[in-house]
PyMOL commands that place a pseudoatom at each C-alpha (Angstrom):
pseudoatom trace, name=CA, resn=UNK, resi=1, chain=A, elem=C, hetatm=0, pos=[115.660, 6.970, 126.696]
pseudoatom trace, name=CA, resn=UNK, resi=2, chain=A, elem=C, hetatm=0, pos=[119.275, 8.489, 127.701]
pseudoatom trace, name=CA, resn=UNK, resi=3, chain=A, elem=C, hetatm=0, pos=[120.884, 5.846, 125.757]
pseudoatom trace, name=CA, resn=UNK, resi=4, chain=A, elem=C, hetatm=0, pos=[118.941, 7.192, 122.673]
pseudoatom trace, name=CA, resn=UNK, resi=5, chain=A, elem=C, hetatm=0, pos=[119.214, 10.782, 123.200]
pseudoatom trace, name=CA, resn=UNK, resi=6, chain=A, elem=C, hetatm=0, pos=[123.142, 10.284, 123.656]
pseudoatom trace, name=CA, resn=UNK, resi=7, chain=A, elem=C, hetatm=0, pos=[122.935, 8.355, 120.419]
pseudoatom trace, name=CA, resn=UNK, resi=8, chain=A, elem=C, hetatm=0, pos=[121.443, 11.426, 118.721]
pseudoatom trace, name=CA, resn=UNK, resi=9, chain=A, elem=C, hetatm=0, pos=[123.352, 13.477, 120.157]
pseudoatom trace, name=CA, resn=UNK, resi=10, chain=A, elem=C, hetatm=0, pos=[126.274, 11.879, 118.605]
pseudoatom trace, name=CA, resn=UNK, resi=11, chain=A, elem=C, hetatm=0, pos=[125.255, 11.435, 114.997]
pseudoatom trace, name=CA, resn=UNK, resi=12, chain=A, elem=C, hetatm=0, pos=[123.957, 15.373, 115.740]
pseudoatom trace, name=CA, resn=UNK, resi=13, chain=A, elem=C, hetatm=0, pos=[127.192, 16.191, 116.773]
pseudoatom trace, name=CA, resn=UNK, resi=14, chain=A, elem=C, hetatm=0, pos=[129.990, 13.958, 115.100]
pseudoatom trace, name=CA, resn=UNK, resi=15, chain=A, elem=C, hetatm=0, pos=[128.021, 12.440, 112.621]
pseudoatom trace, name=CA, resn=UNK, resi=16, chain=A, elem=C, hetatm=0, pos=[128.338, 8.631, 113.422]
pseudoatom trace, name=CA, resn=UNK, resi=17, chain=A, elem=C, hetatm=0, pos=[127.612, 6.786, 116.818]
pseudoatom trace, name=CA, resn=UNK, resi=18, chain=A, elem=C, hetatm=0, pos=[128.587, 3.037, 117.432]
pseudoatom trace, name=CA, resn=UNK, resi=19, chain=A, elem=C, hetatm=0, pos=[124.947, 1.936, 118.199]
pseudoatom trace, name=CA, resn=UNK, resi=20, chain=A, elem=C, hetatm=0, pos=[125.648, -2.414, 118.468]
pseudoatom trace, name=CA, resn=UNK, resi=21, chain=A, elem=C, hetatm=0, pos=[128.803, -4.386, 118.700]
pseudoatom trace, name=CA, resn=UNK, resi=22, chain=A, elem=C, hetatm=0, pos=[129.355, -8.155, 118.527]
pseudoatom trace, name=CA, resn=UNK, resi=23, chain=A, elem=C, hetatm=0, pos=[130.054, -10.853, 115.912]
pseudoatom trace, name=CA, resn=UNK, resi=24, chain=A, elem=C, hetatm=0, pos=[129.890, -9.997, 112.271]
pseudoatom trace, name=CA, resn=UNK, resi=25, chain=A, elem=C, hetatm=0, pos=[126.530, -12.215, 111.052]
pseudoatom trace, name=CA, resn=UNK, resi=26, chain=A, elem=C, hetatm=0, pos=[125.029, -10.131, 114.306]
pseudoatom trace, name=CA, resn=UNK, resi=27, chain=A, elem=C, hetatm=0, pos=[125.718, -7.140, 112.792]
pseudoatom trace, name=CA, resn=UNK, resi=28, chain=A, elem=C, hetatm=0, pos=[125.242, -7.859, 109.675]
pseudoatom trace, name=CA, resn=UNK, resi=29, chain=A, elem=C, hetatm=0, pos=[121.619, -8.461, 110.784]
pseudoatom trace, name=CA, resn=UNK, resi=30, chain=A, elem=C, hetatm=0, pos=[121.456, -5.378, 112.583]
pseudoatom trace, name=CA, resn=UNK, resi=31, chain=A, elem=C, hetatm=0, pos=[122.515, -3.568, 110.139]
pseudoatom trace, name=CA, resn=UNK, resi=32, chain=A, elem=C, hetatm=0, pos=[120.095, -4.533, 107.719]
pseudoatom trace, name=CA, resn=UNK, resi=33, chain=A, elem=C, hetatm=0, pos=[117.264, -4.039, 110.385]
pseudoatom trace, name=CA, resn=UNK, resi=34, chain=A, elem=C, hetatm=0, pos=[118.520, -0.279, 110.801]
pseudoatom trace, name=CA, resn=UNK, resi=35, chain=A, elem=C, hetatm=0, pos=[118.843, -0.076, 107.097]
pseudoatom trace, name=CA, resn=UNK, resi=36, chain=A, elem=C, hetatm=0, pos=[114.909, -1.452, 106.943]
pseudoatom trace, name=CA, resn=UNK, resi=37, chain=A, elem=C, hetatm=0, pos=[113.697, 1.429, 109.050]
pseudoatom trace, name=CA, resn=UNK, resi=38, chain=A, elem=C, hetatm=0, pos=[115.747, 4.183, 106.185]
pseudoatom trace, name=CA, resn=UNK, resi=39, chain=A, elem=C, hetatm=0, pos=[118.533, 4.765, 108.131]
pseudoatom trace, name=CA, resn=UNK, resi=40, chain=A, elem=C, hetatm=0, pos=[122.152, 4.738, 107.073]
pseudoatom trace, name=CA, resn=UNK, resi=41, chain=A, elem=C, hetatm=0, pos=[124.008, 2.238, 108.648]
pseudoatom trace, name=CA, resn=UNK, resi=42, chain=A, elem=C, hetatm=0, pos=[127.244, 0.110, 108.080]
pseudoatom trace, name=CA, resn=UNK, resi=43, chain=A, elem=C, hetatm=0, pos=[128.869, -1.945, 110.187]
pseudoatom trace, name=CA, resn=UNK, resi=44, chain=A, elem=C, hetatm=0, pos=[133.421, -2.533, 110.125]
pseudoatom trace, name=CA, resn=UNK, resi=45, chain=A, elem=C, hetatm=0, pos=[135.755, -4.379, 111.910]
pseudoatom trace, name=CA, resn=UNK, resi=46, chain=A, elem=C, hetatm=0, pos=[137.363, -2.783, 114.967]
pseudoatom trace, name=CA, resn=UNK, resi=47, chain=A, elem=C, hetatm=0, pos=[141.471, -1.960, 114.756]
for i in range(1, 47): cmd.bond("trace and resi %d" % i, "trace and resi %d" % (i + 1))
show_as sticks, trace
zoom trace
Protein backbone atom coordinates (compact mmCIF):
# COMPACT_ATOMS: atom_id res chain seq x y z
CA UNK A 1 0.00 0.00 0.00
CA UNK A 2 2.96 2.68 0.63
CA UNK A 3 4.54 1.62 -2.49
CA UNK A 4 1.25 2.66 -4.28
CA UNK A 5 0.44 5.74 -2.51
CA UNK A 6 4.17 6.97 -3.21
CA UNK A 7 3.45 6.02 -6.79
CA UNK A 8 0.47 8.40 -6.79
CA UNK A 9 1.95 10.66 -5.17
CA UNK A 10 4.44 10.99 -7.86
CA UNK A 11 2.37 11.05 -11.01
CA UNK A 12 0.17 13.66 -8.54
CA UNK A 13 3.06 15.56 -8.07
CA UNK A 14 5.61 15.32 -11.07
CA UNK A 15 3.52 13.74 -13.40
CA UNK A 16 5.40 10.42 -14.21
CA UNK A 17 6.68 7.67 -11.71
CA UNK A 18 9.04 4.74 -12.81
CA UNK A 19 6.57 1.97 -11.69
CA UNK A 20 8.78 -1.52 -13.27
CA UNK A 21 12.26 -1.84 -14.56
CA UNK A 22 13.97 -4.79 -16.28
CA UNK A 23 14.53 -6.14 -19.81
CA UNK A 24 12.74 -4.58 -22.70
CA UNK A 25 10.16 -7.69 -23.85
CA UNK A 26 9.35 -7.39 -19.79
CA UNK A 27 8.35 -4.14 -20.17
CA UNK A 28 7.03 -4.20 -23.12
CA UNK A 29 4.53 -6.62 -21.51
CA UNK A 30 3.99 -4.49 -18.68
CA UNK A 31 3.37 -1.86 -20.43
CA UNK A 32 0.72 -3.18 -22.39
CA UNK A 33 -0.90 -4.69 -19.16
CA UNK A 34 -0.96 -1.00 -17.65
CA UNK A 35 -2.13 0.23 -20.96
CA UNK A 36 -5.10 -2.68 -20.70
CA UNK A 37 -6.35 -1.28 -17.43
CA UNK A 38 -6.61 2.72 -19.43
CA UNK A 39 -3.68 3.99 -18.12
CA UNK A 40 -0.95 5.86 -19.92
CA UNK A 41 2.10 4.16 -19.90
CA UNK A 42 5.41 3.94 -21.98
CA UNK A 43 8.30 2.38 -21.26
CA UNK A 44 12.41 3.95 -22.60
CA UNK A 45 15.72 2.97 -22.26
CA UNK A 46 17.69 4.31 -19.29
CA UNK A 47 20.87 6.92 -20.13
Amino acid sequence: REKSEKLMLDVHTKGKAVVSTGPREKMEIDTEALQGYGLWATFQKDI
